[in-house]
C-alpha positions as CSV (number, residue, x, y, z in Angstrom):
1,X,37.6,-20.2,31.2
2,X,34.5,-21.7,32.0
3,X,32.7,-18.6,33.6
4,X,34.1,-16.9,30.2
5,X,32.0,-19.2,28.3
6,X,28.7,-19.1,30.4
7,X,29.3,-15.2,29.9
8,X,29.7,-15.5,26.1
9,X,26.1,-18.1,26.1
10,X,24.2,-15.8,28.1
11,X,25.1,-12.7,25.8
12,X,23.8,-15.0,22.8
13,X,20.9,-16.1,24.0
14,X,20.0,-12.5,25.1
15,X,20.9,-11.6,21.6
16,X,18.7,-14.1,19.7
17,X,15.9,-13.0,22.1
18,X,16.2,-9.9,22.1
19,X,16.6,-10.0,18.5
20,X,13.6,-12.3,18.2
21,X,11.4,-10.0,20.1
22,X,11.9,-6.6,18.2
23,X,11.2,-8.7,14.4
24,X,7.7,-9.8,16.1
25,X,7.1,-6.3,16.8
26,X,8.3,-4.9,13.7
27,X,6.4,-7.1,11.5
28,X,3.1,-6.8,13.9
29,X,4.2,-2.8,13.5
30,X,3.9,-3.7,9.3
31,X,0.6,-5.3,9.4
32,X,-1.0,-2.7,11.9
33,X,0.4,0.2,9.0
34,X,-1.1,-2.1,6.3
35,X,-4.2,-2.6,7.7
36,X,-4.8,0.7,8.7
37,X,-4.1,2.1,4.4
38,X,-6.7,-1.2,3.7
39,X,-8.9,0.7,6.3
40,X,-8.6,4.2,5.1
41,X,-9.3,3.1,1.8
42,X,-12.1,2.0,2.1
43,X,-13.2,4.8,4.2
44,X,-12.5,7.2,1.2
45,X,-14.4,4.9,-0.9
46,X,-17.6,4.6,1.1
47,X,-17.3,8.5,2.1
48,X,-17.2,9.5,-1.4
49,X,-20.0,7.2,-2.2
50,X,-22.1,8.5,0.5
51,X,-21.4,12.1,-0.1
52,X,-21.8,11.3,-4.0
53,X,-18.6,12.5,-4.6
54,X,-17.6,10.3,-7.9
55,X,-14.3,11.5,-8.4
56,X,-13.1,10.7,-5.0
57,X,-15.1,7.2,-5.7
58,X,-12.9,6.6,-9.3
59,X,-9.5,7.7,-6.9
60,X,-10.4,4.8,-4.6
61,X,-11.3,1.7,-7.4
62,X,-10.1,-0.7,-9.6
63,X,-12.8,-1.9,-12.0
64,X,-12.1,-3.2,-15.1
65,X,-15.7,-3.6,-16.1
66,X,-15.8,-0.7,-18.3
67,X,-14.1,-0.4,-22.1
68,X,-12.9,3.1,-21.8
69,X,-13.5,6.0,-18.6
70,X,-16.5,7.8,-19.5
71,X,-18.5,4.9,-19.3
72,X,-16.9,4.2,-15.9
73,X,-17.7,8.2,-14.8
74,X,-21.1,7.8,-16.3
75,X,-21.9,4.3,-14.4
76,X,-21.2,5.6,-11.1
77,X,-22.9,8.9,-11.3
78,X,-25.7,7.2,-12.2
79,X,-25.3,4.3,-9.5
80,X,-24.3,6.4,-6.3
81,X,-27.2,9.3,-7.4
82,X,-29.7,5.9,-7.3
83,X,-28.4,3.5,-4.7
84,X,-27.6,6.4,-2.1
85,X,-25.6,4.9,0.9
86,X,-26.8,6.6,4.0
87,X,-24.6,5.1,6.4
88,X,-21.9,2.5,6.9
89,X,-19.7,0.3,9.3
90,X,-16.7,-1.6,8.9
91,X,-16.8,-4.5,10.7
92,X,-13.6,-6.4,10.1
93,X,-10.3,-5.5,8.0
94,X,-8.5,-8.9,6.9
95,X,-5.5,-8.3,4.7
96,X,-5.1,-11.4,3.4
97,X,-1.6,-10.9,2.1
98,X,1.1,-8.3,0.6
99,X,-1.6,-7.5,-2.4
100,X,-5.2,-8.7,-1.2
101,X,-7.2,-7.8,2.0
102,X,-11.2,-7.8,2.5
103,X,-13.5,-5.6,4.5
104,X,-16.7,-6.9,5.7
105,X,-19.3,-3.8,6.4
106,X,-22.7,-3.0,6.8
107,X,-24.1,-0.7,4.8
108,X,-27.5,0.5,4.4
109,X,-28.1,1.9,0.9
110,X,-31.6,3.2,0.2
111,X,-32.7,0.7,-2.4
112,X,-32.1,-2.0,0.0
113,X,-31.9,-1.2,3.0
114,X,-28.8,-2.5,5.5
115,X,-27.2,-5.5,4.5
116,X,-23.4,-7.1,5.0
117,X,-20.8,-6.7,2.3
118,X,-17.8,-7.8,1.7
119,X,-15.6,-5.5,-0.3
120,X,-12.5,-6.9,-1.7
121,X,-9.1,-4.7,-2.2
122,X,-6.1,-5.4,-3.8
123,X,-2.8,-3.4,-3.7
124,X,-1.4,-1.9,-6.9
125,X,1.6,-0.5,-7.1
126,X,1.8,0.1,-3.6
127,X,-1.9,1.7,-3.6
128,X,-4.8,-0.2,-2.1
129,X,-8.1,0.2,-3.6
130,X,-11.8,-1.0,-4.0
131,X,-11.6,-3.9,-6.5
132,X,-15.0,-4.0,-8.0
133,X,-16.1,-6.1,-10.9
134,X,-19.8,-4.6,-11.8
135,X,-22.2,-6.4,-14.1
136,X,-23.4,-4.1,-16.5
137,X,-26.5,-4.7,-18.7
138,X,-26.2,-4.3,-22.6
């Protein structure tokens, strides 16, 4: 009876372990899928930039700046023909949680040269993008 019960232990505590063991590497599977969308993202976002491609810059943003969309479209034509990003890195991808990650990256944009942003995305409806909040002058 006793070797019957050591039997039945051992199986549990295999169990649990083994149980323990494939939900650390399922969630650590999650967060490598999320931050890879975070990553790609942004890549789509700085590539269309770069390649001054506004439509695929509008497909990758969430900016509620503007009233209505042709002032969006006409704000970003106008900024990514001026402020021309030549190149870029991606330094670091933190998501943060289920609906916010950031992206620290050095850009170097023509009208300033290289410098270190940090862009901040959010996930809506199960669709990360670029949350930008522009200031506009009147």
């Amino acid at each position: 009876m006793k070797k019957y019960l050591k039997k039945i232990s051992l199986v549990l505590c295999l169990s649990i372990l083994i149980g323990t063991v494939v939900l650390i590497l399922s969630l650590n599977n999650s967060n490598v899928e999320v931050n890879t969308a975070v990553k790609e993202t942004l890549v789509n976002f700085l590539e269309g930039v770069k390649n001054r491609d506004v439509d695929q810059v509008l497909d990758n943003i969430k900016d509620t700046t503007f009233k209505d969309q042709e002032s969006l479209i006409s704000f970003y034509t106008k900024d990514i023909e001026e402020n021309r990003l030549v190149d870029y890195e991606i330094l670091n991808v933190t998501v943060v949680d289920a609906a916010n990650a950031e992206a620290l990256t050095k850009v170097n944009i023509t009208t300033m040269g290289e410098v270190t942003h940090k862009f901040i995305l959010i996930n809506e409806d199960g669709e990360w993008l670029v949350h930008l909040e522009n200031k506009v002058p009147e």
